[in-house]
C-alpha positions in Angstrom: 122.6 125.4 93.4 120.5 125.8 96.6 116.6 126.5 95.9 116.7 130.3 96.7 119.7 131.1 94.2 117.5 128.8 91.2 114.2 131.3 92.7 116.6 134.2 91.6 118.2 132.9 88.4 114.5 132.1 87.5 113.6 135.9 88.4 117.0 137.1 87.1 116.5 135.3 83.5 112.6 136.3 82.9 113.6 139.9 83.9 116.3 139.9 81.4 114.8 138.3 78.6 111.8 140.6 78.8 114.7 143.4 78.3 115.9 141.9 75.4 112.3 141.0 73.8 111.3 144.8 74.6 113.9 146.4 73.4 115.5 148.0 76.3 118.9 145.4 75.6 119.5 146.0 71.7 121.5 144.3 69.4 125.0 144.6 70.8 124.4 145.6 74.1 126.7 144.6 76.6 125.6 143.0 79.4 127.7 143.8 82.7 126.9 140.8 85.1 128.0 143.1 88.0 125.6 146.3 86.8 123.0 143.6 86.2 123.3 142.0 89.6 123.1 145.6 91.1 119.8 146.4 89.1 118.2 143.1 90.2 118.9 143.1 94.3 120.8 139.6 93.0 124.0 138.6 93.8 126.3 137.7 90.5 125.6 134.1 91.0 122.2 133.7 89.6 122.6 136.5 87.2 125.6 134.7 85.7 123.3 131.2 85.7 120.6 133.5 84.0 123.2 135.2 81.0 124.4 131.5 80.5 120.8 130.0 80.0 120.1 133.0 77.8 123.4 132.5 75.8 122.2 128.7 75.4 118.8 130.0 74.0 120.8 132.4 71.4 119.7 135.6 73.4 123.4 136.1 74.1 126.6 135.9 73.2 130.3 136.3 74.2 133.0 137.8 72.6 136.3 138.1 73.6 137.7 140.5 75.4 134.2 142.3 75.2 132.4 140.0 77.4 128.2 139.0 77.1 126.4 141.1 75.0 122.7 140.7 73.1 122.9 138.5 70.3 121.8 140.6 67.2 119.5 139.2 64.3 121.0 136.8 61.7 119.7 137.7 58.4 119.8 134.4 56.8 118.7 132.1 59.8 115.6 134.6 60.0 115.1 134.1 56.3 115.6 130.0 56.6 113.3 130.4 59.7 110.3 131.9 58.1 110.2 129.9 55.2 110.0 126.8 56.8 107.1 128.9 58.9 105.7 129.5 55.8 105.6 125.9 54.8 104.5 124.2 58.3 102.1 127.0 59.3 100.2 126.8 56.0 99.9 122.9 56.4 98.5 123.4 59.6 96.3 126.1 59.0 94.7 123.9 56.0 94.4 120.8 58.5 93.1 123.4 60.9 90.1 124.4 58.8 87.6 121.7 59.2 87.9 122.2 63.2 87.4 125.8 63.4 84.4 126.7 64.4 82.3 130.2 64.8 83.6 131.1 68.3 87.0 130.7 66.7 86.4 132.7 64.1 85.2 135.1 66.2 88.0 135.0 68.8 90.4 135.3 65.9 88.4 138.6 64.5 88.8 139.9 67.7 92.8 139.5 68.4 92.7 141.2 64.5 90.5 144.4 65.9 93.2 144.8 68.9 95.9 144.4 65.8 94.3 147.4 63.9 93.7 149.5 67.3 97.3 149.2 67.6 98.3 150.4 64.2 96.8 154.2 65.9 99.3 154.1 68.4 102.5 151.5 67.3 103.5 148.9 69.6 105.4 146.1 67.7 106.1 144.5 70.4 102.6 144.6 71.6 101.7 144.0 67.8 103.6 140.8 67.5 102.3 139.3 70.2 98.7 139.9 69.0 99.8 138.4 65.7 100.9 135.0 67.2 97.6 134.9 69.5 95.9 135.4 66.0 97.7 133.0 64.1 97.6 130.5 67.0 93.3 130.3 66.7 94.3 129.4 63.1 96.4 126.6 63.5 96.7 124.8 66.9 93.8 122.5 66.0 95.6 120.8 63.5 95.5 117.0 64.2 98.7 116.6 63.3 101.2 116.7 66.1 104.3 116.8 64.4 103.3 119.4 61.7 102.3 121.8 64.9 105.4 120.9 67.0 107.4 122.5 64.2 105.0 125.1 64.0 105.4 126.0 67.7 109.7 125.4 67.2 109.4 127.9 63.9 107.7 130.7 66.2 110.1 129.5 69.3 112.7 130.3 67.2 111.5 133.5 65.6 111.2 135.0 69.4 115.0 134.2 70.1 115.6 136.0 67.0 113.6 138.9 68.3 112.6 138.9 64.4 109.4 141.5 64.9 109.5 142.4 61.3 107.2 145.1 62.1 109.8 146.7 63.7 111.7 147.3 60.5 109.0 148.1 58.2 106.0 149.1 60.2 104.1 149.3 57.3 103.6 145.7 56.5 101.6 145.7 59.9 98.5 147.2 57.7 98.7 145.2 55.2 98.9 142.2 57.6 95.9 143.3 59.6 93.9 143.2 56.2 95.6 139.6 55.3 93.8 137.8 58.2 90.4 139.2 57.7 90.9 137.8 54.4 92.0 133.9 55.9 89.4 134.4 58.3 86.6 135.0 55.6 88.3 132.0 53.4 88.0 129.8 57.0 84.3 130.9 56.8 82.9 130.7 53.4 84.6 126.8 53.6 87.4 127.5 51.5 89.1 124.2 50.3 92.5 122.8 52.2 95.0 123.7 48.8 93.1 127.3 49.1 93.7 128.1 52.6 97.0 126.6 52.5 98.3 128.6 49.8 96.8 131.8 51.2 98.2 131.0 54.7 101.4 130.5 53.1 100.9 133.6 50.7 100.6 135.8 53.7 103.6 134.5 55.7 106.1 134.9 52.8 104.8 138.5 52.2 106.1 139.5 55.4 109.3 138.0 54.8 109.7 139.4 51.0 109.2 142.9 53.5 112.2 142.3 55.5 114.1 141.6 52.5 113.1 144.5 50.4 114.1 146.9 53.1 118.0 145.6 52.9 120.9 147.1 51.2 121.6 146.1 47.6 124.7 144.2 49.5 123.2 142.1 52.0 120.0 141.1 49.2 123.2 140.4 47.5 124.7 137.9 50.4 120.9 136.3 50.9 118.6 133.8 48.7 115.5 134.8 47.5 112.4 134.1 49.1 110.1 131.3 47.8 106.9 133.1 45.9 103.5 131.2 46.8 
């Protein structure tokens, strides 16, 4: 691949992905490599290297005699996904504690006021983002490496799911918005590891336990229950 046509699979895969992310390419939509080419100013060839690198990441998927078309969300690998979160991000939060300082606090507080701001006019897309900037103050000064590289894989793997569960029940945003104030006061009044911990993990499987509620009897049926903390 010469360097101009990896320039414009670099351009053609960022501008796709941020499609899918957004939510202009839902769940099922097929993705015509020729239409796509034409919407670019690319030539197929670095769209195609684009889909493929997006079908790799699990943005993507081909079906036969259908073609590529936007992976939708797996129930149960969203579920498995965010209870592992739950566990990893907790630990990490708790060995975050003792390193978190005033200005992160206050850093923190204010990713949470842009949070509540944009519970006036709803954004989950916008919303998400502003809840892993929040949640990032909170635990990427853990010491331990390993504990945060699976906390960075668990989010990794929550943005290839496009799993903004605020997009399904907008109403856990509020409820979430009030859940950090109450880590961040726990960070500040020197809250114990085991306390912070089990809030951080607490506050993580109440999102999830959101996303399950709002399924059909059937697929509750089809799916384990979440872990209670």
């Amino acid at each position: 691949m010469s360097p101009e046509t990896a320039s414009k699979s670099e351009r053609a895969y960022a501008a796709i992905k941020e499609k899918i992310l957004g939510g202009g390419y839902t769940p099922g939509y097929r993705l015509v490599l020729a239409k796509l080419a034409e919407d670019l100013g690319f030539s197929v060839v670095p769209v195609r290297e684009a889909v493929r690198r997006l079908e790799a990441e699990g943005f993507i998927t081909f079906e036969r005699n259908v073609g590529a078309t936007v992976a939708g969300i797996d129930p149960t690998e969203y579920l498995y996904t965010m209870q592992t979160l739950s566990i990893v991000e907790g630990a990490a939060t708790a060995l975050s504690a003792p390193l978190i300082g005033p200005e992160d606090i206050a850093r923190a507080r204010g990713v949470n006021a842009a949070m509540r701001e944009c519970l006036e006019h709803f954004d989950p897309v916008r919303f998400t983002a502003l809840n892993l900037e929040f949640h990032s103050v909170l635990f990427e000064n853990c010491p331990n490496p390993h504990i945060l590289d699976m906390v960075h894989r668990g989010w990794n793997r929550l943005q290839a799911l496009r799993s903004s569960t605020f997009n399904y029940v907008p109403g856990r945003a509020k409820e979430s918005v009030a859940e950090h104030e109450a880590l961040l006061k726990l960070l500040e009044n020197g809250a114990d590891a085991d306390t912070v911990e089990r809030a951080a993990r607490a506050h993580r499987a109440a999102t999830l336990d959101a996303y399950l509620a709002r399924g059909t009897p059937e697929q509750q049926a089809r799916m384990p229950l979440s872990p209670t903390y």
